[in-house]
N, C-alpha and C positions, 0 to 999 in steps of 0.2 A: 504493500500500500504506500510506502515512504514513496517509491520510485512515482507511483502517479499521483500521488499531493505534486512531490516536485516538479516534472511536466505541467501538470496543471497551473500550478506556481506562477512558474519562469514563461512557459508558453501565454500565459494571457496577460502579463506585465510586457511583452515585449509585442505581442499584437496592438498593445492601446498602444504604445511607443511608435511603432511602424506605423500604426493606423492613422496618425495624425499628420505626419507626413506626408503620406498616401492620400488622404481627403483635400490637405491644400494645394499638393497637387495634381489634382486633376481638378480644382475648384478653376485655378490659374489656367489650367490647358497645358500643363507638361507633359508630355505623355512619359505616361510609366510601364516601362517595359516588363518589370517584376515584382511580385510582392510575395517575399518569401517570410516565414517565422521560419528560422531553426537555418543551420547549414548543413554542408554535406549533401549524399545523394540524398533525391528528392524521393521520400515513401507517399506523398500524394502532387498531382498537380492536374491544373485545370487551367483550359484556354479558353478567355477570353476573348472580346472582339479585337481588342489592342495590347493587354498584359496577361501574363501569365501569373497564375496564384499558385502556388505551391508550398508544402511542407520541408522542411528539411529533418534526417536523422539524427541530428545531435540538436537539443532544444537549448542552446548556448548566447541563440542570439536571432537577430534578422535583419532584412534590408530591406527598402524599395529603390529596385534600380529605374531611373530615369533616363532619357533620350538626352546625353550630354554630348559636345562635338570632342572633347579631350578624349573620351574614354569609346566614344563610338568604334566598332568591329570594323563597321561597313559605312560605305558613302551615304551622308544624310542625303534622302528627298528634298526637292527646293517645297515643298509643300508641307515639308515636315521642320522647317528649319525655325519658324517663328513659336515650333513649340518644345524647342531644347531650353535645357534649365539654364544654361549661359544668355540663352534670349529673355528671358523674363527680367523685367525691375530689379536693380536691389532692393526696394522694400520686399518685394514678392517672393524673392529668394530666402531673404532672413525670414520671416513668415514660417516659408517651409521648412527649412531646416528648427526654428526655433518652437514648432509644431508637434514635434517629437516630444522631448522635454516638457511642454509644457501639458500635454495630454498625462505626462505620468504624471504631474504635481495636481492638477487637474480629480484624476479619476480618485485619489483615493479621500476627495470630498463625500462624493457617489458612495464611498466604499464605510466609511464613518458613519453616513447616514442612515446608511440600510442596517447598522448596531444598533443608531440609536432611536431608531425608528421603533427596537424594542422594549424602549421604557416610556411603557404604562401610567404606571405608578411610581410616586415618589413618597420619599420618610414625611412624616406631616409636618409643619412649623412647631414641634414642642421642645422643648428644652429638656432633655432627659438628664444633663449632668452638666455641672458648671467646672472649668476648673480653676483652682485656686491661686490667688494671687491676678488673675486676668480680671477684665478692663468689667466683667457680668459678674464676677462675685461678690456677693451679698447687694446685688441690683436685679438678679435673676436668680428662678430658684429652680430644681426639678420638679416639672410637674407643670408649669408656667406654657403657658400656649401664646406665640406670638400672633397676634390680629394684623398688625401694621407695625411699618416705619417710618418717622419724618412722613406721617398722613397715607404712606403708600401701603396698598393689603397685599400682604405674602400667602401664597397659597403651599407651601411648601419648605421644607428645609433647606433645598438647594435655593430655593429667592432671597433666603435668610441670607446662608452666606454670598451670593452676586451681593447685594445689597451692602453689607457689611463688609466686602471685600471692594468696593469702588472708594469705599470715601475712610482711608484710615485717618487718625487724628482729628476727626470731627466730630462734636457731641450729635445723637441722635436721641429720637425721641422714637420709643419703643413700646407699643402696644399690648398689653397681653391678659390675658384673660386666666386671674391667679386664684381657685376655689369660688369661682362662680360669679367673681367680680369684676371689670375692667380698673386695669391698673396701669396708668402712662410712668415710666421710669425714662431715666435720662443715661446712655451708656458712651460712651466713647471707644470707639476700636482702636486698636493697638496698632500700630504699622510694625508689621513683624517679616521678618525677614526667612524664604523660606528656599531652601538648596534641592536642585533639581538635579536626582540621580541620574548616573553617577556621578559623587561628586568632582571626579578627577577633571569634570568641565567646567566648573566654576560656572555654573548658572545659577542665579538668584533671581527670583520676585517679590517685590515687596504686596503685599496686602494686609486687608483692614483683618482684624479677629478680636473677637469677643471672649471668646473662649467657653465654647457653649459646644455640645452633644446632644446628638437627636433621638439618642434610643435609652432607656430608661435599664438601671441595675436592675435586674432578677430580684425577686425575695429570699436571698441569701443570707442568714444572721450572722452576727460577729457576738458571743457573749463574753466578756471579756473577765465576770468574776464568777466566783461561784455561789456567792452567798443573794444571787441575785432572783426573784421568781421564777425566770426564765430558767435557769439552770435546776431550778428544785421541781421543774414540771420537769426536767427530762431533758430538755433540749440543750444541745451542741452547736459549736461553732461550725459553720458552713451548711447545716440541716438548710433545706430550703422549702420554703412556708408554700404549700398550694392552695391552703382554703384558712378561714377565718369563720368558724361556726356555721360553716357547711358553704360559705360564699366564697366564690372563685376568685384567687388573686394573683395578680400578674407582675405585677412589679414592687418592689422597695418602697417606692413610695405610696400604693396601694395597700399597702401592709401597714404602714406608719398612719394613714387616715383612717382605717377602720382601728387598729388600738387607739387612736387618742380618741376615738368617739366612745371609748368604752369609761364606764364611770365607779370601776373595782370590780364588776361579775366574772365570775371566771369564763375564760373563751375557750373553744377546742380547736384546737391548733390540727391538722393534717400536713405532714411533712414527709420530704425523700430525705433520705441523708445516705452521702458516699461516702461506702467502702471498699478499700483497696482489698482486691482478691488477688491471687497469682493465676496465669492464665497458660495455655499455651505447653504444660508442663514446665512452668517456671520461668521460660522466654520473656516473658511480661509481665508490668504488674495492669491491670484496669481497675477503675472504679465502679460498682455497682449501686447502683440506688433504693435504700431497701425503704419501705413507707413507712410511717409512723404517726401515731395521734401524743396529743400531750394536751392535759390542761392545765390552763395557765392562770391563775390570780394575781393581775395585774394591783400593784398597792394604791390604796386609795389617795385620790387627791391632795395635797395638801388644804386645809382650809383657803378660803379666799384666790388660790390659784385660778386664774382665768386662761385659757388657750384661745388667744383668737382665731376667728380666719382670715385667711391671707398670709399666716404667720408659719413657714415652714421652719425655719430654726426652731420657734416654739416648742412646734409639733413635736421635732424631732429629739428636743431635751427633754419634753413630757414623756415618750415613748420611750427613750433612756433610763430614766430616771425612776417609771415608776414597775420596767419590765426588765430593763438591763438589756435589751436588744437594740442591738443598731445595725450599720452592715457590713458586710465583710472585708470593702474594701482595702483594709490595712491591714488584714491580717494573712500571714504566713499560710499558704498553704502546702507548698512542697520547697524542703531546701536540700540539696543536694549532700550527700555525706562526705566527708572529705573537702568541701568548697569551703572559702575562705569565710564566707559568712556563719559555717557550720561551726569551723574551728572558735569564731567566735562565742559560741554559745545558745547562736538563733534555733528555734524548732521548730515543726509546724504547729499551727495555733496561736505562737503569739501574735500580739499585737503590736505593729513597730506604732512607736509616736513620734518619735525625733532622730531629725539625719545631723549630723553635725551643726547639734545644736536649737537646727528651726523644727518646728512643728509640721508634720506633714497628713497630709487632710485624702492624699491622690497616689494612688501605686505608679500608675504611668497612662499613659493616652496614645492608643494605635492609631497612627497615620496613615496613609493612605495618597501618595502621589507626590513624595516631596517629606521634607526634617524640617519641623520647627527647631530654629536654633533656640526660640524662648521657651523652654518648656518647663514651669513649674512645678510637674510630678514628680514624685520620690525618683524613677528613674532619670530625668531629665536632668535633676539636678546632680543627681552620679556623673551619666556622661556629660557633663558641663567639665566637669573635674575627675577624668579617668585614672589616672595617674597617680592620684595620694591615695594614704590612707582615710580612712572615713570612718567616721563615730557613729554609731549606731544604737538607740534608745527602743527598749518594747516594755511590755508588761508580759506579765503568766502568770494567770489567774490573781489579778490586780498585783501582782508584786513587779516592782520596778528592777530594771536589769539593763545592761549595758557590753557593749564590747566593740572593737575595731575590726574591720577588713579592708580588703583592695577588692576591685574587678578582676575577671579573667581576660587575658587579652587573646585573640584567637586570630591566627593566620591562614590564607590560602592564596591562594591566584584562579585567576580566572579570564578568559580569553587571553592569555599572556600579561594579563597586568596583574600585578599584586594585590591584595586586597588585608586589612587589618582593622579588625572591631575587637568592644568592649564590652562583654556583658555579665549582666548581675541576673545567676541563675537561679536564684529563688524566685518563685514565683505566688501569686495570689489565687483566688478562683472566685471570680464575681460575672457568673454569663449575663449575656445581658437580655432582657425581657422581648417578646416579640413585639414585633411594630405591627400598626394599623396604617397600612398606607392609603393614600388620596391619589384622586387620577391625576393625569399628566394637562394641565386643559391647552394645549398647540401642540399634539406629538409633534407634527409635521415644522411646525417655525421652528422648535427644540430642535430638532434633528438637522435639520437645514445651519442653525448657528452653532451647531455641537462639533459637523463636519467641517466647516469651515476655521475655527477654533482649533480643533484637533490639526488640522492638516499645516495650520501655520506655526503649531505647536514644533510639529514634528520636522518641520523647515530648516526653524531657527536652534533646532537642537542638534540635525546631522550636519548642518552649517556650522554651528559652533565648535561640532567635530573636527570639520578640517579644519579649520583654524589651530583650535590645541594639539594636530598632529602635527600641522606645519611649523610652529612652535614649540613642538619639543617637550609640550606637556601632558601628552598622552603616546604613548609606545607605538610605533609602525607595526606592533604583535598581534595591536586589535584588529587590523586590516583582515578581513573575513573572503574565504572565496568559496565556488562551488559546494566544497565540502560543507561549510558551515551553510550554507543556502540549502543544501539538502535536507542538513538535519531541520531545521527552521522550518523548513515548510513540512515535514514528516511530523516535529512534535505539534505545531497549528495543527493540520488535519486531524492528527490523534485526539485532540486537546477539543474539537468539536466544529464548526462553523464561525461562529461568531472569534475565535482566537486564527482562524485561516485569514479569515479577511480583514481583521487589526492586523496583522504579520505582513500579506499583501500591499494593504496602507503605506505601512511605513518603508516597505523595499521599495515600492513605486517611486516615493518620495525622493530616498535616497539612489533609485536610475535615475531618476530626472534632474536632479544637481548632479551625478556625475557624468553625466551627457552634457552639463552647461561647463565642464572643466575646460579652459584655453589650452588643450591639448588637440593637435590635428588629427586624424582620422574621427575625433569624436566632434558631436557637432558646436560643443564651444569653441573647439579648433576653428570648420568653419563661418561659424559666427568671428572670428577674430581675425579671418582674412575679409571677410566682407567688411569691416570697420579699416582693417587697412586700405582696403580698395574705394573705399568709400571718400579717407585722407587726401588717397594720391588720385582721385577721379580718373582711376583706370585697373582693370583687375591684374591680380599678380600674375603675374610669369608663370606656364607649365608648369617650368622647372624649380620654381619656387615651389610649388603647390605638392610637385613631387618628391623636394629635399624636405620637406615638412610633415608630407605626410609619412615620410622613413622615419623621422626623431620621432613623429607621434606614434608609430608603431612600437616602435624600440623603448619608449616609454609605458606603453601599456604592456609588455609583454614583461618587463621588467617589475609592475608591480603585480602581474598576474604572478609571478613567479614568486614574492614575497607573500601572497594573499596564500598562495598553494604552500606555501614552507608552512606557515604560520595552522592551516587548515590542516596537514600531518602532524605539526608539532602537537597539538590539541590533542589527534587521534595516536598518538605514538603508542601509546601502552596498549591500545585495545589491538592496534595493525599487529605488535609483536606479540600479546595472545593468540591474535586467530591464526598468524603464519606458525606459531610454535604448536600448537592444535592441530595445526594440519600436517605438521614435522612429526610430531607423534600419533 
């Protein structure tokens, strides 16, 4: 199957290539004598009134040959002679030739589209999680539904952030509908600075954040002592709450409004709680989720205590305070034996509260297309400062404790360049609750600005490439050839449709800039004789055209040759598996 993704692939990236070509000229009246995909001998052909269309056996590449006087076999017709491509305008020649190119950069709009033509639905405008220290904290809360901004109505979470992401450092005014009420808060977005993998390109966007999440914690608990109600009905750190006296609940903060509405009766609790079993014959550990009820006698009120609504902190010290539940978020789920946090002291279940020194409220926040360098989670502020040691604060079972570690630093490579990260293998367990999503109301205008977006995206990113290769800040190793184009389009088609034609997208993109390179045989070459021609108002010499198009050759064959080392060096260990398999 690898081998026809790849046909498929390369063959229809290079028909829209020839094809544009091909359309301007015969648009012009050049007559085109061939229009091949692929070289070598020809496995199909078909004759036309005036060109021949055929396939060629190696799917490597293709041409359309035109009716030129240089390159003509036989004596041009005088009838035929006002429709050689030397007779046409230079505008109409650069057209043509710059027709190629522009069809690849072109088509993988068409090709974004038809992705994003499949979202429906998007997350709704809610505020699921704030986090801490950012421009929303304690101005927004989870739970908090945005209605508008600065007077405009969002219908969605991605309008939230367009919206919040055009105007950073500006105060806005922010709509939201907080336990049944309209509440106008006033936020300012952050101008945050955000690094577009990989970083070896040094690509930065600044945009506006608030520091807001759209999907709400699970009902996950965090019990932190034991002397607490929670703990005396039974219940454990990470049990995860499904009903509330037989009523279904879906998230952390659903959990939190049905206790505070309660006023001392005991509630029955329905809960999963994992456990680690060994699997496999011992291969693995999994966790299994076994159910459980618990009732709970929440402590009664203090006198005169009032909870208002609107008031989520409240909420949330009331439900603390009078049950010992909160959530999970801080707490320890799995830490590694032997890792440097372990040697510390940490286990799973504590509770961390402070990293060197500050209070930390957020484990870390999954991104998604790009590294906030500002990130104020427990993680972020680690790799802020990878490199020291770091002071570490928890509780276990309310008693205070302490110790120091480092990150682990981990190395590899990858397409020839090196690569080195940091990470802090403890980890937490707080899944997050399902969304209710809203429809999309313009698939079609969405999809239309998504592809055009995307494709400028993807412009300015393999552009930047050659830039930092020319410059010396990225390796001549990442230079990819066939080999790597096979696998590429083998793991896309494996991977499904929708990852075939993102993968498509962005090789089209990247033929069509290197079809615009000032290199001769390719058509920047000549596009950058027809600019000299243009200078000297008169076309260049054969024999120019012919010493040109030798160095253009011996230049491309020169980085084919680099692209092809580069494409073995990658496969080396597997080539000398299968040829010592076949030895033995």
């Amino acid at each position: 199957m690898d081998l026809l993704y790849f046909v498929l692939f390369v063959s229809t990236l290079i028909f829209i290539h020839e094809f544009g070509h091909f359309v301007f000229a015969k648009l012009f009246g050049v007559k085109v004598l061939t229009f091949s995909i692929g070289f070598g001998p020809k496995v199909l052909k078909v004759r036309g009134k005036e060109t021949e269309y055929c396939i060629g056996l190696l799917p490597f590449g293709g041409f359309v040959k035109m009716l030129e006087e240089g390159k003509a076999e036989e004596p041009i017709l005088p009838e035929d002679k006002p429709r050689t491509f030397e007779s046409m305008a230079l505008w109409k020649r650069v057209v043509i030739v710059l027709a190629g190119p522009a069809m690849n950069l072109v088509f993988p709009i068409a090709l974004y589209m038809s992705v994003y033509l499949e979202d429906r639905e998007f997350l709704p405008p809610t505020v699921g999680a704030v986090f801490p220290g950012k421009p929303a904290d304690g101005q927004l809360f989870a739970g908090d539904v945005i209605l508008a901004i600065d007077g405009e109505a969002v219908q969605s979470f991605p309008d939230v952030q367009k919206t919040f992401a055009r105007r950073p450092g500006m105060p806005m005014r922010v709509t939201v509908d907080r336990d049944g009420k309209t509440v106008d808060v006033t936020v300012t977005p952050a101008d945050e600075t955000e690094v577009i993998e990989p970083r070896e390109l040094e690509l930065f966007e600044h945009v506006g954040r608030v520091g807001i999440a759209p999907t709400f914690a699970a009902p996950v608990i965090g019990i932190a002592r034991t002397d607490t109600p929670a703990y005396r009905a039974g219940l454990r750190t990470f049990d995860r709450i499904t009903a509330v006296n037989g009523r279904k609940v879906e998230s952390f903060v659903d959990l939190q409004r049905v206790l505070s509405q309660n006023k001392g009766d005991n509630v029955v609790l329905t809960y999963v709680r994992p456990v680690n079993v060994s699997a496999l014959g011992g291969l693995c550990d999994i966790a299994v989720l076994e159910p459980g009820i618990a009732s709970l006698a929440p402590r009664p009120r203090a006198e005169g205590t009032v909870v208002r609504e609107g008031d989520p902190e409240g909420r949330a010290r009331d439900v603390f305070e009078r049950t010992g539940i909160e959530s999970s978020e801080m707490y320890a789920a799995f830490v590694p034996q032997g890792s440097s946090e372990w040697q510390a002291g940490l286990r799973a279940a504590d509770r961390i509260t402070h990293l060197d020194g500050r209070e930390q409220r957020m484990w870390k926040v999954d991104r998604r297309g790009g590294q906030v360098l500002d990130d104020t989670t427990m993680v972020g502020q680690l790799l802020k400062e990878p490199n020291r040691v770091h002071e570490l604060v928890w509780t276990r079972d309310g008693q205070r404790m302490s110790g120091t570690f480092q990150l682990r630093k981990e190395r590899w490579e990858e397409l020839g360049q090196p690569y080195e990260r940091y990470v802090f293998r403890t980890t937490h367990w707080l899944p997050r609750a399902p969304a209710k999503l809203v429809p999309n109301p313009s698939p079609v205008f969405y999809a239309v600005r998504r592809g055009l977006e995307e494709t400028r995206n993807a412009i300015k990113f393999i552009l930047v490439g050659f830039v930092r290769i020319a410059q010396g800040r990225v390796s001549l190793a990442t230079v990819s050839g066939p080999i790597t184009l096979y696998d590429v389009a083998g793991d896309a088609g494996a991977r499904g449709a929708t990852y075939f034609v993102w993968a498509m997208a962005v090789t089209s993109v990247n033929l069509g800039l290197i079809n615009l390179l000032p290199i001769p045989v390719l058509d920047g070459g000549h596009l950058l004789l027809f600019s000299i021609e243009w200078v000297r108002r008169k076309p260049v010499s054969l024999r120019t055209r012919a010493l040109s198009s030798l160095v253009g050759m011996s230049v491309l064959v020169l980085l084919m040759l680099v692209a092809f080392k580069n494409d073995v060096s990658r496969k080396w260990d597997v080539i000398t598996t299968q040829v010592r398999d076949i030895v033995n």
